[in-house]
N, C-alpha and C positions, 0 to 999 in steps of 0.2 A: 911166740915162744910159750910152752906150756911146760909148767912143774907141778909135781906131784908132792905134796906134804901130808904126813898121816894128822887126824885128830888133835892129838897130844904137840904135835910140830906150830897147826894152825892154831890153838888154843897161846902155846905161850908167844905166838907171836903177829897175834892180829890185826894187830896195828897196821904193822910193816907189809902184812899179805894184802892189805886193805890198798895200802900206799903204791906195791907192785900193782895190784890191778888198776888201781886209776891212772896208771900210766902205761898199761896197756896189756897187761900180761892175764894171760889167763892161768887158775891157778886149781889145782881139781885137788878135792880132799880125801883121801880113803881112810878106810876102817879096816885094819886087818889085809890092808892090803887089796883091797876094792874099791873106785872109785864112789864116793857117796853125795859128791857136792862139787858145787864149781862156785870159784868165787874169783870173778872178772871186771872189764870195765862196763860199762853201761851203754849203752847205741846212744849216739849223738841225737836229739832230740832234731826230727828235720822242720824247715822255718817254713812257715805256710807261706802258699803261693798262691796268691787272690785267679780268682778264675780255675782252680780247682775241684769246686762244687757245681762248674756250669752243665747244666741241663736239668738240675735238681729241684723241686719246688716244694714250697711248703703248705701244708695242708693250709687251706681256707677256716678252718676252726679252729688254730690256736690263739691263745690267749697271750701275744707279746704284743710289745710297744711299737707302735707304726714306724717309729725311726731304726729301728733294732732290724726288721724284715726290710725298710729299704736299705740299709748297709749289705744285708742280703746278697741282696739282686747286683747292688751295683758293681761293674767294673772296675778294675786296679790296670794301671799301665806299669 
């Protein structure tokens, strides 16, 4: 669902537009009657999936810690 609040609407009630969008709503701000801003929730942050980066290598000249580059390489099941 999507509403429309002008400025002056979003202003005295920011909280609450804050509270609708973190629970899902998306919420777009106008000025005079033109969309100017959207104020929504945020994209789920997705969880890393080991063997993502495979085929990838790291250059031979950086300057990390030899445990740090095998975590690297190795496999997750």
């Amino acid at each position: 669902m999507t509403a429309h609040v002008s400025i002056a609407q979003a202003k005295a009630g920011f909280a609450n537009l804050v509270s609708r969008a973190q629970a899902g709503e998306k919420i777009i701000v106008t000025r005079k009657g033109k969309p100017v801003a959207c104020i929504g929730p945020l994209a789920k942050p997705e969880a890393v999936v080991f063997g993502d980066l495979e085929g990838l290598y790291m250059a031979e000249d950086l300057s990390i810690p030899e445990e740090i580059i095998d975590e690297f390489y190795r496999k997750r099941s």
